[in-house]
Each structure stands twice: as C-alpha cells, then as structure tokens.
N, C-alpha and C positions, 0 to 999 in steps of 0.2 A: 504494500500500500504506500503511495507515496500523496503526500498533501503540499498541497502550494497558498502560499499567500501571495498576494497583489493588490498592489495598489500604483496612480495616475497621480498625476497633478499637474496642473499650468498655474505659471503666474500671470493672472490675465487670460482671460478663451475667446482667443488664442495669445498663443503669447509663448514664451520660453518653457517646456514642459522637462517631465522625466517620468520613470515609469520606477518603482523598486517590485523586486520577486522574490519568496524566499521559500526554498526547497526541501522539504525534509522527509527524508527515509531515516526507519532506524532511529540510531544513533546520529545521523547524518545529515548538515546544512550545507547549503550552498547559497548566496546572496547574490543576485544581479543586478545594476540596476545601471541607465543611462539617461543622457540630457541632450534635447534640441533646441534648436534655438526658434523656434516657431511653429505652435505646435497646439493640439487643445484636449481637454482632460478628456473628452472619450477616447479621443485615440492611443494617448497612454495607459489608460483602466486597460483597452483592450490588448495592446504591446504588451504587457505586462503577463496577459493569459498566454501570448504566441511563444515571447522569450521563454516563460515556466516550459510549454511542452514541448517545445523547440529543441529547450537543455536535455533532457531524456532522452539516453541513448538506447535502452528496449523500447520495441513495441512491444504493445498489449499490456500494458500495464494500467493496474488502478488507480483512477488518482480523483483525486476532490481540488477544487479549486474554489478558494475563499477569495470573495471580492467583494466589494462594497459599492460596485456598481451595478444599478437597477438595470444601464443601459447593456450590460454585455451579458450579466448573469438572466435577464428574461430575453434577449435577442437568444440566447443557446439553451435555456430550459425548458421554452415555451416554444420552440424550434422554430421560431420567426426568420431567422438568417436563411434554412434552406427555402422558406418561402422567396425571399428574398432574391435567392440563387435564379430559381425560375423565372425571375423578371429582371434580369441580370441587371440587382443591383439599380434597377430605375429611379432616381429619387429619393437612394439613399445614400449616407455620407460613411466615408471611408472604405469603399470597397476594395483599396489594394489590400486592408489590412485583414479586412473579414474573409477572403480569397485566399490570403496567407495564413488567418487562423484554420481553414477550411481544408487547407493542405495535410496539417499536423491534427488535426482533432480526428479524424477517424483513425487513426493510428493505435489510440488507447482510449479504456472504457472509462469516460469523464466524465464526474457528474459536479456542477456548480453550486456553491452553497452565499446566499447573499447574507455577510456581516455587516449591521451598523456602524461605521467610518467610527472613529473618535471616539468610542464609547470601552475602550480599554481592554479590548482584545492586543493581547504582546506583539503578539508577529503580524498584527492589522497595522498598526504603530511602527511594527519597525519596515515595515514597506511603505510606510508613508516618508518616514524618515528617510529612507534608501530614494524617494521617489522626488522627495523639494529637493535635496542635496544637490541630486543628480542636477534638477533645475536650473537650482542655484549655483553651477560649476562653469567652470571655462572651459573651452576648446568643443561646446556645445554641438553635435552634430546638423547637418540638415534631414528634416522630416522632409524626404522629396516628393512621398505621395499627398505630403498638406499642401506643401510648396507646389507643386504641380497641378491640383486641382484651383489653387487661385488663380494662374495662368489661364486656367480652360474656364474661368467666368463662372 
C-alpha cells in the first residue's frame, strides 16, 4: 500500500505557483516538490497527483491519494475527467495536464480521498509547506502548458 499527500498553491491565480508531494510506503518517504513562475492552484493540486504516480516505479500498485482539492479529487472520483476525455477536453482548462494524469493513472488501483486544507493533518501541512516554498524559490520553472494556453487566447 502506498499513500501520497498533495498539495498546490499560487501566489496570486495565477501567478508564481508550486506543487509539494509526499510519499510513503512502509517505513519509507520521499518529498517532491517544485516552482513556476506563472502558474494557478488547480494546476498545481493536480501536478502534484501526476508527480506522486509519476514517482512509482511498479505498476499495479495500491495507492490512496490525499488532496485537498475538490477540483481534482471529484474530477477522478466522480469520473468527470473520462467524461471529459470524450469531448476532448472542450471547455475545459488544463488538459495537457489531465492527458498526462491520464497517462499514469491506469497504471495502478487509485483511489482519492478529499482532506480539509489547514485543518492539521501533518503530511497535509507539510505538502503545503513543500508546495509555497517551492513558490517562493528562485530559478522558478516555466508552466509551458499555462504559458501556452495564454498565447492560444
């Protein structure tokens, strides 16, 4: 069984974002986390799911994925995304990134569990913390599917 925390944030939406993830099998952590330099909290909340299954070198494996966002944990529980898929994506925002969650999520049996932000879950907090850091860092990357979609209007 392996469990992930995640968590998004922008300063400003949009704006300078990051995403923290934190991994645990076992005994076992692993922390990821990174910063853009423009960028907006859903698509972080959602980076944050693709880096956790991304990091996983089995397939088939069980995992839980704790998030504190409504917008990713009811787009993949209530299976709205593969709705989505069918109308590729018409109308809705970030589909490089839901086309790259979509890659790795059949991969292994996942099931999303939505936690209250802020409300003093550890590893909710320390992926928030992994997640403004990140924000708040230099040498910030570019988000080129945000950056790209401004371009296309």
């Amino acid at each position: 069984m392996i469990t992930i925390y995640t968590d998004g944030s922008s300063r400003g939406n949009p704006g300078p974002g990051g995403f923290g993830t934190v991994i645990k099998k076992d005994n076992r952590r692993k922390e990821i986390s990174g910063g853009f330099r423009l960028t907006t909290n859903n698509r972080m909340e959602l980076l944050a799911v693709i880096v956790g299954l991304e990091a996983l070198l089995k397939p088939n494996l069980d995992v839980t994925i704790y998030s504190d966002s409504k917008y990713v944990v009811d787009a993949i529980e209530k299976k709205w995304v593969f709705g989505w898929v069918k109308k590729n994506f018409k109308d809705k925002k970030n589909p490089d990134l839901w086309k790259r969650f979509l890659k790795i999520y059949p991969k292994h049996n996942v099931k999303m569990v939505w936690v209250k932000g802020h409300a003093g879950n550890p590893e909710n907090e320390r992926c928030d913390q992994l997640a403004t850091e990140a924000a708040d860092g230099n040498n910030l990357k570019l988000d080129l599917g945000y950056e790209n979609s401004l371009k296309q209007g």
